[in-house]
Each structure stands twice: as structure tokens, then as C-alpha cells.
N, C-alpha and C positions, 0 to 999 in steps of 0.2 A: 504494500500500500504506500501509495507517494503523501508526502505531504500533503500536498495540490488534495487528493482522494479523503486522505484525514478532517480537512478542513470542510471536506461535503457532508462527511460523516456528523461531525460536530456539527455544525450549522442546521444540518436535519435537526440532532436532539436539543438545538437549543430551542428551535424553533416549538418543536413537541413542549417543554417544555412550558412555554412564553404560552402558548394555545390553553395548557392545563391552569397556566397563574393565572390568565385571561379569566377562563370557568369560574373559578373561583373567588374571582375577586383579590386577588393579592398580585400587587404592584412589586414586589422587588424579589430576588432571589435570596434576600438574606436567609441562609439558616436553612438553605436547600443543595449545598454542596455534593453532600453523600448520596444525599437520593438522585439529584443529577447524575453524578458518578456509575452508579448501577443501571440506568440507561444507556449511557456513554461505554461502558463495560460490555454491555449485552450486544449493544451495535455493530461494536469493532468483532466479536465473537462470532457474530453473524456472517459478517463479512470473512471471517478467514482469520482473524488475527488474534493476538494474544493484549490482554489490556488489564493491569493490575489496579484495583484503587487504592492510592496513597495519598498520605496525609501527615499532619502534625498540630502541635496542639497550640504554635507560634510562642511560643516558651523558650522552653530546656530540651525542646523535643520535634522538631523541627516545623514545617508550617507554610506558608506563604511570607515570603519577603520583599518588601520594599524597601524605598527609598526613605519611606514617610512611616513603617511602624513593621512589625513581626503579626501575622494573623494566624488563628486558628484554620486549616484549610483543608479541604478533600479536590482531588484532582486523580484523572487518571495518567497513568504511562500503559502507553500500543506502542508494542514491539510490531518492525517488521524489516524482515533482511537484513538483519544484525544491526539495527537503529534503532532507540528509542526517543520515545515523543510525548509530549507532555499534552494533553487533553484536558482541558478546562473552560466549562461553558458557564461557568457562574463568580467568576475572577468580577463580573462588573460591579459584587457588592462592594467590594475594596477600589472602587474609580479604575480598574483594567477595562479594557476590550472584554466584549459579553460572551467573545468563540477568541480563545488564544490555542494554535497550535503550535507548537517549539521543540526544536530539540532538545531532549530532556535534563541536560545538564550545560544550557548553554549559561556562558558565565555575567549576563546581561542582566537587565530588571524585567519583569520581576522573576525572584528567585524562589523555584520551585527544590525543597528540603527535607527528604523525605524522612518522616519520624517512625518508631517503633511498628516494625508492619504485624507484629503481633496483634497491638493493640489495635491499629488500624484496622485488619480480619474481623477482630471479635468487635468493632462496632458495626462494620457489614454485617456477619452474622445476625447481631441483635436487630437492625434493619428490616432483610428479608425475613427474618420469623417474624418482625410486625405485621410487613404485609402478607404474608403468611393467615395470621391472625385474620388482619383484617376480610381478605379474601373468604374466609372460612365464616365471617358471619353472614 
């Protein structure tokens, strides 16, 4: 998958996603990282690829960096052809671009940190068992 292909991919789910805040009534993506993420995950999957969700908690423990402050953040990395790539369609709560694709350790702003992917797992876990949950009523 090229970039160029990455960035269609993204741009689908953020739009999916902008559709769903639309329904709803909610204006902004704060606080919707993770679940963005498991979209952005399932997509890249679809297609062929490999896409881990990573994150940090903008601490001690890695996160989203700036120029202007350290955030708590979920984002994905899609592996492909021995490259990986940083997927993040909800960067706009922190003033980014609302679909950033990048190479995943490029040394520019903003700086994507990836913290404990233990922890990271077991908050996707707890995730999908919600909707899980939710599905089942």
C-alpha cells in the first residue's frame, strides 16, 4: 500500500466517522481517538495490511507531541513493504490536520511516541468487549 492508497484509506474512515459525529450530534472528535483507531485498524486489515493501535498517555509514557504541549493519544501504525506509517484521523483535537498520514518515525512535528503497547492492547480489549456488550443488547 503507497502512501498516496493510505491516505484514501484514512480519509474514507474519517469521513465515516465525521457522518457518525454528524448523527449524533457531536461537533468535535475529542475523546474519540481509540475508537477511531479500531476503524482505521479494521480498514487497513481489509485491504491487505497489517495496522497496530498505538498510543501513550503524553506523560512518562509516550503520546502525541508537539510543539505547544505532550497529549494523551491513540493513533495507528500500517505496515507495508517493510515501511511503516502513522495513521491518525482524529490529530484535529490537538489543532493537526483531521487525516495525517506519515512515516512513522519521521523526526518532524508532530511527534508520534509510542507508549506501553501492553497497556495500549488491554485498552482495545476493554473497547471491543464494550461494543461487544453493547451489540448484544
Amino acid at each position: 500500500m503507497t502512501e498516496c492508497q493510505l491516505l484514501q484509506v484514512a480519509t474514507h474512515c474519517r469521513t465515516l466517522i465525521e457522518e457518525a459525529l454528524s448523527m449524533s450530534g457531536i461537533a468535535v472528535t475529542t475523546g474519540l481517538c481509540l475508537m477511531a483507531c479500531t476503524l482505521v485498524q479494521r480498514a487497513a486489515a481489509l485491504a491487505g495490511y497489517a495496522a497496530v493501535i498505538r498510543g501513550g498517555d503524553g506523560l512518562e509514557d509516550g503520546g502525541l507531541f508537539l510543539p505547544h504541549g505532550r497529549y494523551g493519544h491513540y493513533w495507528c501504525e500500517v505496515s507495508s513493504g517493510g515501511e511503516h506509517y502513522v495513521v491518525d484521523i482524529t490529530a484535529d483535537q490537538f489543532g493537526c490536520a483531521p487525516v495525517i498520514v506519515r512515516p512513522a518515525y519521521a523526526p518532524d512535528w508532530p511527534r508520534y511516541v509510542p507508549g506501553d503497547q501492553v497497556l495500549v492492547d488491554s485498552h482495545v480489549a476493554e473497547l471491543l468487549e464494550d461494543y461487544a456488550k453493547s451489540a448484544a443488547q
